[in-house]
Residue frames relative to the residue before (quaternion, step in Angstrom):
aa qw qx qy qz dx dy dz
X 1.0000 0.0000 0.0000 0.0000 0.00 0.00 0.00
X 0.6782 0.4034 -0.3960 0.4696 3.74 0.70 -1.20
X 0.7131 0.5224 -0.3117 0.3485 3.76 0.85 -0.84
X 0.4877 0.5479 -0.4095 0.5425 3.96 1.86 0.10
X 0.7488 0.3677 -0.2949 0.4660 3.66 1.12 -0.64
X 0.3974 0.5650 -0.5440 0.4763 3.88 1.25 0.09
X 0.8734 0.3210 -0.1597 0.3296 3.41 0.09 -1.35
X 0.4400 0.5297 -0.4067 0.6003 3.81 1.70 1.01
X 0.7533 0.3233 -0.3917 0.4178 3.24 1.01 -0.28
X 0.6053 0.5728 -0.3768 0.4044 3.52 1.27 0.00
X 0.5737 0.4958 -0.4160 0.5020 3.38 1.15 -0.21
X 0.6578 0.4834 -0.4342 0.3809 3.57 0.79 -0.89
X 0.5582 0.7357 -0.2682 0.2742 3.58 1.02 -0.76
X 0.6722 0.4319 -0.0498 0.5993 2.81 1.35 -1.75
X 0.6571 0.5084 -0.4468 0.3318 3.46 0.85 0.33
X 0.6085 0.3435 -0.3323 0.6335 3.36 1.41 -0.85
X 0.5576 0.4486 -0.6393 0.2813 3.35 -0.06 0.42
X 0.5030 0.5245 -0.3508 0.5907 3.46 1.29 -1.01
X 0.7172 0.3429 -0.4838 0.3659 3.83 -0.32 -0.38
X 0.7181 0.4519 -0.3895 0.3583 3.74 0.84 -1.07
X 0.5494 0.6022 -0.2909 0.5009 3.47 0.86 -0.98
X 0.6973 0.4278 -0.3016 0.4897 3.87 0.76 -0.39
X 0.5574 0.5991 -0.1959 0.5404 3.61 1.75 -1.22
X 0.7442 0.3808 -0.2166 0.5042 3.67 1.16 -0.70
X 0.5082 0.5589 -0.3659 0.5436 3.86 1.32 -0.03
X 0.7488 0.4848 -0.1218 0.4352 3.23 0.96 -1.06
X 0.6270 0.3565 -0.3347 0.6064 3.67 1.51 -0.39
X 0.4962 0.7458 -0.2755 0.3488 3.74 1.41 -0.22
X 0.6603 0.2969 -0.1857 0.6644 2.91 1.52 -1.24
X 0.5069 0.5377 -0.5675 0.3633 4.00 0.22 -0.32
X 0.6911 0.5286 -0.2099 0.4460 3.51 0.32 -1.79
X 0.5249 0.6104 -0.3504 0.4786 4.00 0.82 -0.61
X 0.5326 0.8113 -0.0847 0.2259 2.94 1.09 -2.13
X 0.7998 0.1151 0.2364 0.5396 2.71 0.60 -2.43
X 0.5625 0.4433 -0.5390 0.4434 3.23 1.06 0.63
X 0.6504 0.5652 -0.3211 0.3930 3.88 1.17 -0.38
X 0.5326 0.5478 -0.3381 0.5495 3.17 1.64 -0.19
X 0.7648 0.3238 -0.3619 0.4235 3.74 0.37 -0.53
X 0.6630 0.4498 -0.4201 0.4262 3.58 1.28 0.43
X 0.8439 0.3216 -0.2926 0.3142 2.87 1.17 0.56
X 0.6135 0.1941 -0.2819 0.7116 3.14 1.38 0.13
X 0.5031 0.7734 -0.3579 0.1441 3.88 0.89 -0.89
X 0.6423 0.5763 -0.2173 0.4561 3.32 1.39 -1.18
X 0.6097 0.6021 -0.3157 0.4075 3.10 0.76 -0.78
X 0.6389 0.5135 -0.2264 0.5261 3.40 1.03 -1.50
X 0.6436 0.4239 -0.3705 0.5185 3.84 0.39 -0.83
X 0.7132 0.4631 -0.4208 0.3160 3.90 0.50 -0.53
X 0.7216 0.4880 -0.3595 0.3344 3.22 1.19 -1.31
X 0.5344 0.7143 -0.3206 0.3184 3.53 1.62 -0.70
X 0.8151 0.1037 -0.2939 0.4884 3.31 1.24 -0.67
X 0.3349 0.5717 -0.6559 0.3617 3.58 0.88 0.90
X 0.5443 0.5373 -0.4390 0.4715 4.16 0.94 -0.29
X 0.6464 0.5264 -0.3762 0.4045 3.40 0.71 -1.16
X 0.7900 0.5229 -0.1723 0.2698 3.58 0.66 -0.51
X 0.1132 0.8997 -0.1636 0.3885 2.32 2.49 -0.42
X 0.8685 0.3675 -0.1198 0.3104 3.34 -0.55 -1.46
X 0.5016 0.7282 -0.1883 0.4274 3.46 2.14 -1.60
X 0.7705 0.3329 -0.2044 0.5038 3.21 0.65 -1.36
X 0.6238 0.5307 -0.4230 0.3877 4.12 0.78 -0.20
X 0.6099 0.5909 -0.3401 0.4041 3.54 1.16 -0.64
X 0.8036 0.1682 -0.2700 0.5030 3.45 1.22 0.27
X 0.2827 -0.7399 0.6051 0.0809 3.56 0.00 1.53
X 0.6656 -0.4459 0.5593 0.2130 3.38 -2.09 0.40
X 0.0092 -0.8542 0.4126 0.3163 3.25 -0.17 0.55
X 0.6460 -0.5740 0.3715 0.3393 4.22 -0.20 0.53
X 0.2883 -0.6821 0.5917 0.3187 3.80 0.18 0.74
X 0.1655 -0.8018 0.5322 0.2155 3.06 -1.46 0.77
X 0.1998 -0.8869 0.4156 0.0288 3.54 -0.14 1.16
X 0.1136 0.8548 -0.4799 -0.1613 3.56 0.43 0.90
X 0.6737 -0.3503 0.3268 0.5626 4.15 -1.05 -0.85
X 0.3065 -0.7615 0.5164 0.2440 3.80 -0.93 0.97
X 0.0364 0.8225 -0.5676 -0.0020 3.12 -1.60 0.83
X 0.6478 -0.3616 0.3502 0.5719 3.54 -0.99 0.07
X 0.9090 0.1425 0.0464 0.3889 3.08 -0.11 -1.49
X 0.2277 -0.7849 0.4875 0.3075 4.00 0.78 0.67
X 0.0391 0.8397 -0.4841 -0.2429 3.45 -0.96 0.05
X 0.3276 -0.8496 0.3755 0.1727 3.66 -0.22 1.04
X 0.1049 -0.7383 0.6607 0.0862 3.93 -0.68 0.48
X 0.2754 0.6580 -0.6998 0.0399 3.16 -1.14 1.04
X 0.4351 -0.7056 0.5520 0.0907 3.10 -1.71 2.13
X 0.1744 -0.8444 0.4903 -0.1274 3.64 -0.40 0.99
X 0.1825 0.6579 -0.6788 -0.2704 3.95 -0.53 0.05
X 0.8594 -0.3433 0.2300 0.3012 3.15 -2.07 0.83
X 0.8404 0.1962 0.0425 0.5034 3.35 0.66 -1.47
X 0.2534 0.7412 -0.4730 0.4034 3.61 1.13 0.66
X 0.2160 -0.8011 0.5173 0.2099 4.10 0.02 0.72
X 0.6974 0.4512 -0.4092 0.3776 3.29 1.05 0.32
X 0.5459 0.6248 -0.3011 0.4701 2.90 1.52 -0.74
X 0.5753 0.5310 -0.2721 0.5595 3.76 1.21 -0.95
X 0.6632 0.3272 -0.4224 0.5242 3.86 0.88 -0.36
X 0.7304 0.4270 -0.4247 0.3222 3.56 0.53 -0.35
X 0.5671 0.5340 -0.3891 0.4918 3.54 1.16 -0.35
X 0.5405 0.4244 -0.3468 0.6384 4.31 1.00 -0.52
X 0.7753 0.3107 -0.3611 0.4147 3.40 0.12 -0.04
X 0.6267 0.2360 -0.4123 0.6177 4.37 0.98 0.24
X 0.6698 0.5414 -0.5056 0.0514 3.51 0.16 -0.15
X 0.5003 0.4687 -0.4827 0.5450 3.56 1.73 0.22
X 0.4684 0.6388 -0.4557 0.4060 3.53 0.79 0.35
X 0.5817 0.6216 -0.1689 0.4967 3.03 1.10 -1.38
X 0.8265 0.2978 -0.2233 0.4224 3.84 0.68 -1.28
X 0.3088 0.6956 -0.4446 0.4724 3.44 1.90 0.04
X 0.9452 -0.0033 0.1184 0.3043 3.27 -0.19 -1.64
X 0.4528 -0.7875 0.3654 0.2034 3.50 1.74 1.01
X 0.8869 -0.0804 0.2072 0.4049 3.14 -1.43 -1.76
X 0.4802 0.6650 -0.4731 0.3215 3.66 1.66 -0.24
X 0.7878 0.2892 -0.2071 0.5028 3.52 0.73 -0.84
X 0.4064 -0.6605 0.5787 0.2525 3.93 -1.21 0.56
X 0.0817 0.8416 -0.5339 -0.0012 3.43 -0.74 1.21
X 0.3125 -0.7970 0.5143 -0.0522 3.22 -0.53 1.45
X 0.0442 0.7069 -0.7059 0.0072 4.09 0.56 0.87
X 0.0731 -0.6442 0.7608 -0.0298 3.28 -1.61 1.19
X 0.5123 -0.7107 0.4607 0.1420 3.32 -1.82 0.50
X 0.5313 -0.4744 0.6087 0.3494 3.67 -1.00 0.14
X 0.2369 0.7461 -0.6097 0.1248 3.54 -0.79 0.46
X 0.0583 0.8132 -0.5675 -0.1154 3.56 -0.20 0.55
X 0.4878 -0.6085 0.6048 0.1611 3.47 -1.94 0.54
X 0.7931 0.4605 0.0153 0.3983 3.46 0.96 -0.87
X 0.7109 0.5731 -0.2805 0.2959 3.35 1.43 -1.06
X 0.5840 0.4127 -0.4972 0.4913 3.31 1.00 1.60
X 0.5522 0.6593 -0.4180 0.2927 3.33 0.72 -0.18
X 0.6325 0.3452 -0.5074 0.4727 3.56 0.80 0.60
X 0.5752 0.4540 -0.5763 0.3617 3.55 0.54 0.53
X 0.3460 -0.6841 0.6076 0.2074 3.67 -1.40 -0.29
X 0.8704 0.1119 -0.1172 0.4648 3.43 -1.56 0.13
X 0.8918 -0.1092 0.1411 0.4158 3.45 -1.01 -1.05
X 0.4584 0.6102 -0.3919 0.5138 3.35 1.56 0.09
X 0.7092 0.4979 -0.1612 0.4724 3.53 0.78 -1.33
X 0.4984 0.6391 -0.3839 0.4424 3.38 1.56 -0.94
X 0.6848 0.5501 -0.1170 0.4633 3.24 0.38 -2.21
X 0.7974 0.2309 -0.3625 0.4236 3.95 0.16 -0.86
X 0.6071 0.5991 -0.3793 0.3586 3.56 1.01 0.15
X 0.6067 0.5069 -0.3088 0.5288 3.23 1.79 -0.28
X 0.7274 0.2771 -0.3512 0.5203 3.53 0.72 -0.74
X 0.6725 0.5593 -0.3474 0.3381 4.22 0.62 -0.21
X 0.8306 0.3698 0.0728 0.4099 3.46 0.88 -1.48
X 0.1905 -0.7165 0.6710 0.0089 3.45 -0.91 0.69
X 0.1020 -0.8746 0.4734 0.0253 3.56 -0.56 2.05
X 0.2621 -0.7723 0.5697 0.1017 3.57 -0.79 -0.02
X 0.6466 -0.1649 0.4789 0.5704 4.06 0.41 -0.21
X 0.7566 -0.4713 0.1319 0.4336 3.17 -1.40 0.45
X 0.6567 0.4691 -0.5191 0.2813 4.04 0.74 0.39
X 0.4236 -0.7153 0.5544 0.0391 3.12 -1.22 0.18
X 0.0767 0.8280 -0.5554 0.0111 4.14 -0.36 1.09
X 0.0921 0.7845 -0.6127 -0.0275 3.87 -0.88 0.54
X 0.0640 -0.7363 0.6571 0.1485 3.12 -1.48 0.16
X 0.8069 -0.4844 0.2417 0.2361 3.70 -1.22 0.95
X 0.6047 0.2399 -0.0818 0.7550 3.47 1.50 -1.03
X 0.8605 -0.3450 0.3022 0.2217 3.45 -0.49 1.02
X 0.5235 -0.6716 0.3438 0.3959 3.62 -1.04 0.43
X 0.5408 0.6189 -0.3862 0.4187 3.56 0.95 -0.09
X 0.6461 0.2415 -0.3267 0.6461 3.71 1.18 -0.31
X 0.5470 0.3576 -0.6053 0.4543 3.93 0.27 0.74
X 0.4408 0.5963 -0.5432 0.3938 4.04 0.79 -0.50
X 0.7242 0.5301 -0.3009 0.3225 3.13 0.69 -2.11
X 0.6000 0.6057 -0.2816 0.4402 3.47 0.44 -1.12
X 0.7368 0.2452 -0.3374 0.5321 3.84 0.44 -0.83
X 0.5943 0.5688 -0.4490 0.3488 3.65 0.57 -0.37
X 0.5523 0.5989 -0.2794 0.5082 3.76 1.51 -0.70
X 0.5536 0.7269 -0.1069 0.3921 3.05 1.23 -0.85
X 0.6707 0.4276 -0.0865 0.5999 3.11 0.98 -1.57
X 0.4412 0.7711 -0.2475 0.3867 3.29 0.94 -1.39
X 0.6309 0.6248 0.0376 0.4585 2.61 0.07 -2.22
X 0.8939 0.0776 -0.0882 0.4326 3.71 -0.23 -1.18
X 0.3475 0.6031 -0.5478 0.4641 4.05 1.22 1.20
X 0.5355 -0.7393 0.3857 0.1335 3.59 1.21 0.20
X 0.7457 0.3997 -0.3233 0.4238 2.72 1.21 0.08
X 0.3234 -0.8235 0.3734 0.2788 4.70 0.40 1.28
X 0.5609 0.6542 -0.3341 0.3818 3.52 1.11 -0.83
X 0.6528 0.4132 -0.2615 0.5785 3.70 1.35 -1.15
X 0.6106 0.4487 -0.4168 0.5021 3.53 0.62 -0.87
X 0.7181 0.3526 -0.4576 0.3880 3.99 -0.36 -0.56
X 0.5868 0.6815 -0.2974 0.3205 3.45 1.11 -0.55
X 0.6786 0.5099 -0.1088 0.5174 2.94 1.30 -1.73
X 0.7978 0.3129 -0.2286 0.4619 3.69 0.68 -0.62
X 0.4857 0.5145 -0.4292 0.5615 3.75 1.12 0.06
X 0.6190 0.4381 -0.3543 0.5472 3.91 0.83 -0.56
X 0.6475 0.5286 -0.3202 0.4459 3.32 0.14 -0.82
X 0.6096 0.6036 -0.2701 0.4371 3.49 0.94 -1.21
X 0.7685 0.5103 -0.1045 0.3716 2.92 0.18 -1.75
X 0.7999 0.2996 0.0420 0.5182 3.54 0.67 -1.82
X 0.8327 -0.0264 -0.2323 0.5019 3.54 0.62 0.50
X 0.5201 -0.6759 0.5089 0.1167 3.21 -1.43 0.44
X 0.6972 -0.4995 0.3925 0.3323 3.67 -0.92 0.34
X 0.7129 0.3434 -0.3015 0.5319 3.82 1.13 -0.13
X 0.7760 0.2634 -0.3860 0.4237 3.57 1.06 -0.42
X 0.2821 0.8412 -0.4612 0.0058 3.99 1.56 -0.34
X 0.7714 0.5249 -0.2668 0.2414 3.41 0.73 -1.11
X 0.5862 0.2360 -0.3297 0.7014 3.37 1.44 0.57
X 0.5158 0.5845 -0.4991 0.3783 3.89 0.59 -0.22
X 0.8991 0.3828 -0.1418 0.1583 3.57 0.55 -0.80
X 0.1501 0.7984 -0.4156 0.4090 2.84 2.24 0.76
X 0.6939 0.5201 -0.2490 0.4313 3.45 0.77 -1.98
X 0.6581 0.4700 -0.2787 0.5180 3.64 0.54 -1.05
X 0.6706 0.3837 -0.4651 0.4322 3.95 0.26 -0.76
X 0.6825 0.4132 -0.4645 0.3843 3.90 0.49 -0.82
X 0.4629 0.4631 -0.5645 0.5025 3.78 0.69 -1.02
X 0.8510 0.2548 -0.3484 0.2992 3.80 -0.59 -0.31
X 0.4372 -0.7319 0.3979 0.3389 3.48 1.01 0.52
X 0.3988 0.7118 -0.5080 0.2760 3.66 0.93 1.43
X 0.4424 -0.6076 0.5874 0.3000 4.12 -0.57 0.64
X 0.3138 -0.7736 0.5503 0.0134 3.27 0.13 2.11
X 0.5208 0.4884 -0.4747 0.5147 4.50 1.27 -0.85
X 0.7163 0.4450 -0.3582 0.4008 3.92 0.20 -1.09
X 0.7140 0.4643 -0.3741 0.3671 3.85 0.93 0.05
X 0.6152 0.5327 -0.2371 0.5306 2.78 1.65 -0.80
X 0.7045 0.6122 -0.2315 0.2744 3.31 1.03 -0.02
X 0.5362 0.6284 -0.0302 0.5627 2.02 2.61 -1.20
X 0.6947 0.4094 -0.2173 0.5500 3.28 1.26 -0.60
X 0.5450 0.5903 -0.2302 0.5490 3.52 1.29 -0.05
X 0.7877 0.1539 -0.0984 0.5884 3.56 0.35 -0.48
X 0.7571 0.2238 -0.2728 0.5498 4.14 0.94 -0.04
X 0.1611 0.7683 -0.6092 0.1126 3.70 0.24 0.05
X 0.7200 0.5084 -0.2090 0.4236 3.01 0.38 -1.81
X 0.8823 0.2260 -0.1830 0.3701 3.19 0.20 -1.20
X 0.3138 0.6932 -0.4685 0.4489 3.53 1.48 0.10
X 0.7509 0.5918 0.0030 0.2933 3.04 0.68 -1.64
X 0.6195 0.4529 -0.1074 0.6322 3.23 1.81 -0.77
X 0.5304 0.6234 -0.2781 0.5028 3.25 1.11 -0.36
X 0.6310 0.5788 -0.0853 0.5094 3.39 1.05 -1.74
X 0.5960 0.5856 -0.1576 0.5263 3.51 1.00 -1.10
X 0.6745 0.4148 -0.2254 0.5676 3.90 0.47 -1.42
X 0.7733 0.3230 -0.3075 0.4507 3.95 0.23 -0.75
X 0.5353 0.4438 -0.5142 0.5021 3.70 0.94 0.04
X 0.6612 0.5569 -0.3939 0.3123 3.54 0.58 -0.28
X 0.6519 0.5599 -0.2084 0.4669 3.20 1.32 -1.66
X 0.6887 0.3410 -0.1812 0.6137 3.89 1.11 -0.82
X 0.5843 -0.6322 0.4901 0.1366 3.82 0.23 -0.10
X 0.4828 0.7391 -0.3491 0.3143 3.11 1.80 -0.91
X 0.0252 0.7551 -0.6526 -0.0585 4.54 0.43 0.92
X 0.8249 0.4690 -0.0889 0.3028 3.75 0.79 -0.86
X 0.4493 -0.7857 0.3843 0.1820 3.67 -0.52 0.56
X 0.5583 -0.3042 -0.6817 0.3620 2.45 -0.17 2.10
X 0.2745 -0.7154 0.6363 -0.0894 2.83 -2.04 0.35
X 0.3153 0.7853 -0.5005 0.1829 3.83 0.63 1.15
X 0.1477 -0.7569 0.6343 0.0545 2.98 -1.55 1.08
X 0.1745 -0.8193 0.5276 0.1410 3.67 -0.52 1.02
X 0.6906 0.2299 -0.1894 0.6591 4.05 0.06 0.80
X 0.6532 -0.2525 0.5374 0.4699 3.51 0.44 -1.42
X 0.6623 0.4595 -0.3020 0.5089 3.83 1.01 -0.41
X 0.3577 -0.7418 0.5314 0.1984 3.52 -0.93 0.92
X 0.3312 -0.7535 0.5680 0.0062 3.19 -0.93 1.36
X 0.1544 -0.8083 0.5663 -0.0466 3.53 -0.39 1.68
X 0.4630 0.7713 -0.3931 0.1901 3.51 1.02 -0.57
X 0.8540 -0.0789 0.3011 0.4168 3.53 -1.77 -0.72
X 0.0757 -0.7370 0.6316 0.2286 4.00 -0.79 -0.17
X 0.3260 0.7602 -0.5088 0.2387 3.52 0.44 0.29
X 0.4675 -0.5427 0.3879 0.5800 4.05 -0.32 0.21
X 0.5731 0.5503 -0.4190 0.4394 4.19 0.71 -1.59
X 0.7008 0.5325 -0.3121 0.3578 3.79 0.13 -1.32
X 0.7075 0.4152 -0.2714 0.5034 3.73 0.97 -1.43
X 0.5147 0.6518 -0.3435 0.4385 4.22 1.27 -0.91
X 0.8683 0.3315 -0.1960 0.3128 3.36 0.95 -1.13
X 0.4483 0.4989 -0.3410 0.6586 3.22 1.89 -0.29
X 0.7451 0.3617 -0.4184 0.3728 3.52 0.11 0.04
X 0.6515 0.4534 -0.2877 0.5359 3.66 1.02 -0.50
X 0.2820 0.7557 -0.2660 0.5279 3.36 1.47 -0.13
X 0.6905 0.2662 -0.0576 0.6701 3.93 0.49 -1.47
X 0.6775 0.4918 -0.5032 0.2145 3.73 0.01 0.01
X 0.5395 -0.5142 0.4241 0.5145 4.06 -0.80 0.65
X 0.7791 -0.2018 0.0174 0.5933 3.63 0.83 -1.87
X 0.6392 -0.5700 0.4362 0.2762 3.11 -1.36 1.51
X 0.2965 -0.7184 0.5733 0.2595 3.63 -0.96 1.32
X 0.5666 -0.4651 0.4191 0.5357 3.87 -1.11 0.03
X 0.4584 0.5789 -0.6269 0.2483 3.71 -0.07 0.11
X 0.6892 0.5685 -0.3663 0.2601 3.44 1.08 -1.82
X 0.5194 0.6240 -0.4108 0.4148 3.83 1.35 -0.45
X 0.6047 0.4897 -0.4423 0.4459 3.80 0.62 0.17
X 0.3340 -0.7537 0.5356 0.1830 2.90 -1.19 1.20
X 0.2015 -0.7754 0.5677 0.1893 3.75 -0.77 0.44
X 0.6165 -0.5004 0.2415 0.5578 3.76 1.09 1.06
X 0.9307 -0.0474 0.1868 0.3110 3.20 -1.86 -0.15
X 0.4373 -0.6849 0.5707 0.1180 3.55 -1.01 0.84
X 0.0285 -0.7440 0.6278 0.2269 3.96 -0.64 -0.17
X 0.7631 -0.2477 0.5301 0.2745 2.65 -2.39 -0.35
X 0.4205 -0.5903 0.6416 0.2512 3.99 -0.70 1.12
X 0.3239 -0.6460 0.6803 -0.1221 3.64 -0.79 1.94
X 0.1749 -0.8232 0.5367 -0.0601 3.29 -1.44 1.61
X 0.5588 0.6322 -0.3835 0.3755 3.33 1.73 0.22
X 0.0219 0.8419 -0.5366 0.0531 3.07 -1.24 0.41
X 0.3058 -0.8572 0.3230 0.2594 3.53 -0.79 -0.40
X 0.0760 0.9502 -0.2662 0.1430 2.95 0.81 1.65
């Protein structure tokens, strides 16, 4: 009996050996297989794979497009902004050391978002409701701005600002404003910010009282004439400036439009960027 089970286990033996020994002929020829394939067509495949891989490296830095606007004596820059737009607020922090670079050489002309329209795809009580929290009515016109009527106030109060004539208080007044308040508290926030800028806070409030409307209509005609639907929006000469927002980036597109460049444009205002697609449109 023990010698019927010696000679069951030798057959079983000799079988998985026969199976592995067959299992190794068979991975012998695969591995053959697929080494003759990568010498001959294989390499090729492994290059294009990591010429793709590289692929992506070289898209992350585009060309930027010189930006060549009309020269003049005196360039003169429009940029259409709404008060409380965080891009717009980066694009204004980003000319106003421009601004102290090159003062009275260049004509700056901040203009506003205002829309006519920016309910008219709602209906009934929807349209009701965005016309109360967006717009400021008169008779048959109609003014809104994207963030609410408290950042269209803001906007005409910049405005006024703006037209005391005097740029040093304006950059003052709206970089505070920026900085230190916010679209829900502005309408008492921006008293504090108009005196820090030595501005006559009754002559805004007056100004914004007795011209809204037509401040506002005004604002409304140059978004047309320039296209400008979105926050920001700068045009140096007349040419729309898509570029970088950095002060260095706005210094050079603006010295850029001058006949001759004054010695200021030789200051560097740090580091150039990447041409920025946000906005608030």
């Amino acid at each position: 009996m023990k010698k019927a089970n010696d000679i069951k286990d030798i057959k079983i033996t000799l079988n998985l050996n026969q199976i592995v020994i067959i299992l190794l002929v068979i991975a012998s020829f695969l591995l053959g297989s697929v080494w003759s394939k990568l010498r001959s067509g294989g390499g090729e495949s492994v290059k294009i794979s990591q010429e793709n891989q590289k692929t992506p490296t070289a898209a992350v830095q585009p060309t930027k497009p010189p930006f060549n606007p009309e020269k003049s004596n005196k360039p003169e820059v429009k940029f259409f902004v709404m008060s409380y737009c965080p891009y717009g607020n980066q694009a204004e922090a980003g000319m106003e050391p421009v601004y102290q670079l090159l003062k009275n050489k260049v004509d700056w002309q901040p203009r506003y978002v205002i829309y006519k329209d920016y309910c008219s795809r709602s209906t009934g009580s929807e349209k009701t409701t965005c016309e109360k929290n967006n717009c400021l009515k008169t008779g048959d016109e109609i003014y809104c701005s994207m963030h609410g009527v408290a950042e269209l106030n803001q906007d005409i109060r910049e405005i006024c600002a703006f037209n005391l004539g005097d740029l040093n208080k304006w950059w003052q007044f709206v970089s505070g404003t920026n900085k230190n308040c916010n679209v829900g508290n502005i309408e008492t926030c921006w008293t504090g910010e108009a005196k820090k800028a030595g501005l006559d806070t009754n002559k805004i409030t007056g100004c914004l009282n007795r011209e809204k409307f037509a401040l506002a209509k005004k604002e409304t005609a140059e978004m047309d004439k320039y296209q400008a639907f979105g926050s920001p929006a700068v045009f140096i000469n007349g040419a729309a400036y898509n570029g970088g927002r950095s002060p260095e980036d706005y210094k050079k597109a603006i010295c850029n439009a001058f006949e001759t460049q004054p010695e200021e444009c030789k200051t560097v205002l740090g580091q150039e960027t990447a041409a920025t697609a946000g906005g608030c449109n």
